[in-house]
C-alpha positions in Angstrom: 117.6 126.6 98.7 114.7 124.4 97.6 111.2 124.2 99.3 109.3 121.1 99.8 106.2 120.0 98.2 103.5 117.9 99.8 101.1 115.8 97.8 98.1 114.6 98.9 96.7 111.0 97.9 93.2 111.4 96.0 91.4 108.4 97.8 92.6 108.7 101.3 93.6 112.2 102.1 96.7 111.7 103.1 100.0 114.1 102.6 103.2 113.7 102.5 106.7 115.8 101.2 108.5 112.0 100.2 105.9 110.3 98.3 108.3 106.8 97.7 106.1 104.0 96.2 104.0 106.6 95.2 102.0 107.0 91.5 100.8 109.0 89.2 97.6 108.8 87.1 97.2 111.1 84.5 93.5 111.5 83.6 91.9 112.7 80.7 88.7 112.1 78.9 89.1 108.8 76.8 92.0 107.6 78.5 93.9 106.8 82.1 97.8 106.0 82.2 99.2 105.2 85.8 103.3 106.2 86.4 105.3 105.7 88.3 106.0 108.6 91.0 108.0 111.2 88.3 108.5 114.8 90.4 108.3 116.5 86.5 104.7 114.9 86.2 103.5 115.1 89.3 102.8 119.0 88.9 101.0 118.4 85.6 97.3 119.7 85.8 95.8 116.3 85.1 97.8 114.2 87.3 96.3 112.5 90.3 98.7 111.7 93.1 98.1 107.9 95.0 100.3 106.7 97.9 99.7 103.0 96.6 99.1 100.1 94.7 95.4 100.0 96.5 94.4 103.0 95.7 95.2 103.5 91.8 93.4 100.0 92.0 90.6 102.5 93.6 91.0 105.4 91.1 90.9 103.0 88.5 87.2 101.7 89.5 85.8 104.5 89.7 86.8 105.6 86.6 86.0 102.4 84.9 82.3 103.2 86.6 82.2 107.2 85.6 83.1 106.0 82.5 80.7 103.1 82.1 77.8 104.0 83.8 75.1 104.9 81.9 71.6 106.1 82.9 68.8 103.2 82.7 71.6 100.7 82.1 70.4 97.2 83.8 73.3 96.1 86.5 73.9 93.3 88.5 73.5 93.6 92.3 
């Protein structure tokens, strides 16, 4: 007998046991690869879980920005 695992989605919070059209970000220090949903991955320490296309576009900004932002660096408003 196999027992179900729920994922939650890193942006908005919300679980689910069948995560279909779900992806998988795997985040480390100089890089970010997005996946498709892969059960095998999905339990890896560095994977973030995302129920959609809007939110790895999410993940991926604020990466981009965490990444980018430095102190005293002049940005547009």
């Amino acid at each position: 007998m196999s027992s179900l695992r729920a994922f939650r989605c890193e942006i908005c919070g919300v679980v689910t046991t069948n995560p279909l059209y779900w992806f998988l970000v795997e985040c480390g220090s100089p890089r970010l690869t997005v996946l498709r949903w892969e059960l095998d991955s999905a339990g890896k320490p560095d994977a973030r879980h995302l129920c959609g296309e809007a939110h790895v576009q999410v993940y991926m900004s604020r990466w981009f920005e965490s990444v980018f932002h430095r102190p005293g660096l002049i940005t547009r408003q």
